[in-house]
C-alpha positions as CSV (number, residue, x, y, z in Angstrom):
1,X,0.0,0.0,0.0
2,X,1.0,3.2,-1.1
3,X,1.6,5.4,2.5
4,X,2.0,9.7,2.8
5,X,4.1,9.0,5.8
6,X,6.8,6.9,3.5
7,X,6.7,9.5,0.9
8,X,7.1,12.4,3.8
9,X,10.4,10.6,4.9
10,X,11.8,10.3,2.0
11,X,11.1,13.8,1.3
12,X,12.8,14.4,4.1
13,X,15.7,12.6,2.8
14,X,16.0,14.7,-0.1
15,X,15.8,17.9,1.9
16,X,18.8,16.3,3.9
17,X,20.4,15.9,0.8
18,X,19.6,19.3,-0.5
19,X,17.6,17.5,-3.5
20,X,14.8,20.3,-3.1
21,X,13.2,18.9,-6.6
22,X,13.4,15.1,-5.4
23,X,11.8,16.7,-2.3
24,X,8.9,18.3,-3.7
25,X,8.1,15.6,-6.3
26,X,7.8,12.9,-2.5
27,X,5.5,15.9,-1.3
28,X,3.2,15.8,-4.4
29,X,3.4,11.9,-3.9
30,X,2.5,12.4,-0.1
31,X,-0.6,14.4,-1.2
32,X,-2.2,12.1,-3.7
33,X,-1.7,9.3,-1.1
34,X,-2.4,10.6,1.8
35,X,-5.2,8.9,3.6
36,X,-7.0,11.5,6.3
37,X,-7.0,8.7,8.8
38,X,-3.8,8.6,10.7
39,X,-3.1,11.4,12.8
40,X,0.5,11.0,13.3
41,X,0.9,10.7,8.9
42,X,-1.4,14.1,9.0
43,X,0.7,15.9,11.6
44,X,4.2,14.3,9.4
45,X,2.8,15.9,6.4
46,X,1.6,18.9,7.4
47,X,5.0,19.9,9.3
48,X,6.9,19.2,5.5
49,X,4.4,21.4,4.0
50,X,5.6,24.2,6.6
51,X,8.9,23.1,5.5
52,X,8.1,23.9,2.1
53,X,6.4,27.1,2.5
54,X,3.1,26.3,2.3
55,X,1.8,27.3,6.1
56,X,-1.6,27.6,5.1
57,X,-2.2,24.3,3.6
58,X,-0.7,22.7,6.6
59,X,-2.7,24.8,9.2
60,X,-5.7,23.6,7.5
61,X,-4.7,20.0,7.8
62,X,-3.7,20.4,11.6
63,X,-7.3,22.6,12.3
64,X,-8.9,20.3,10.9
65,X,-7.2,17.3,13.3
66,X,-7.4,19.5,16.3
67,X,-11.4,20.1,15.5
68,X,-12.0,16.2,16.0
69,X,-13.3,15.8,19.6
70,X,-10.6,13.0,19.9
71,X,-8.0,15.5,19.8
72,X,-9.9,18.3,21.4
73,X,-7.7,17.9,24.5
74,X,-4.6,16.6,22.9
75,X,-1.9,19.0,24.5
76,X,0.7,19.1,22.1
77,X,-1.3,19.4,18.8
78,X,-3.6,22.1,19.6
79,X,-0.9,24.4,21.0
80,X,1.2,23.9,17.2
81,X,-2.3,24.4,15.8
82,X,-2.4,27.6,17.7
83,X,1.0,28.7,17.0
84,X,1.2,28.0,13.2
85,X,-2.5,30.1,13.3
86,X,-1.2,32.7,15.0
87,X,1.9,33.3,12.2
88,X,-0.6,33.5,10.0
89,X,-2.8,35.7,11.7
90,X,-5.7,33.7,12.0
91,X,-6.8,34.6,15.3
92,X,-10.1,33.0,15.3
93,X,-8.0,29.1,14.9
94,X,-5.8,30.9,17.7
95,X,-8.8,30.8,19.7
96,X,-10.2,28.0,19.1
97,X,-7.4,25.7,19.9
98,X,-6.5,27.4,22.8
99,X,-9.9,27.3,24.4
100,X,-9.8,23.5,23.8
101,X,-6.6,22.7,25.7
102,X,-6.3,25.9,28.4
103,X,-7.6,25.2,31.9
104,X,-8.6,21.6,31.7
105,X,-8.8,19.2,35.0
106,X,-7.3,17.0,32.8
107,X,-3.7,17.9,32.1
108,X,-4.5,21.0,29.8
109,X,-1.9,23.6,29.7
110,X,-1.8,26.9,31.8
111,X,-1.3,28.9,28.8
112,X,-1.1,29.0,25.2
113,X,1.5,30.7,22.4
């Protein structure tokens, strides 16, 4: 089976490697075989889009993730949600992520970026 996550590290690779073209052709791969169901693949591919520039793309992949009530205490992805938003001046996604992890009984953090 074709995996984003395999694609994403061998982008990687070619970063390492300074093979930027080698590294955007494993993106484009990444893309078309991405499969919106493993978090941890999502979260891969949406920090190599940042890598590549393309902020906005990955902040909606990761608003998206942190929108799922799974994840709507998940202390280390809504705080990069919130972060990446707030570069981009998206205050309303600031919000939003912050409110889901700031103050909870449950672990959540005392403040957010």
């Amino acid at each position: 089976k074709d995996r984003a996550i395999v694609h994403v590290a061998i982008a990687r690779l070619h970063l390492a490697q300074k093979d930027s073209k080698a590294a955007e052709e494993e993106l484009g791969k990444a893309l078309e075989s991405v499969s919106g169901s493993d978090q941890r693949e999502l979260i891969e591919l949406a920090e190599l889009l940042v890598t590549f520039g393309r902020k906005s793309d990955a902040l909606r992949i990761l608003s998206n993730l942190a929108g799922e009530p799974d994840n709507a205490q998940n202390v280390d992805l809504q705080p990069r949600t919130a972060r990446l938003a707030r570069e981009l001046k998206d205050t309303d996604t600031v919000k939003a992520a912050c409110a889901r992890v700031t103050g909870h009984d449950a672990g959540g953090v005392p403040s957010c970026p």
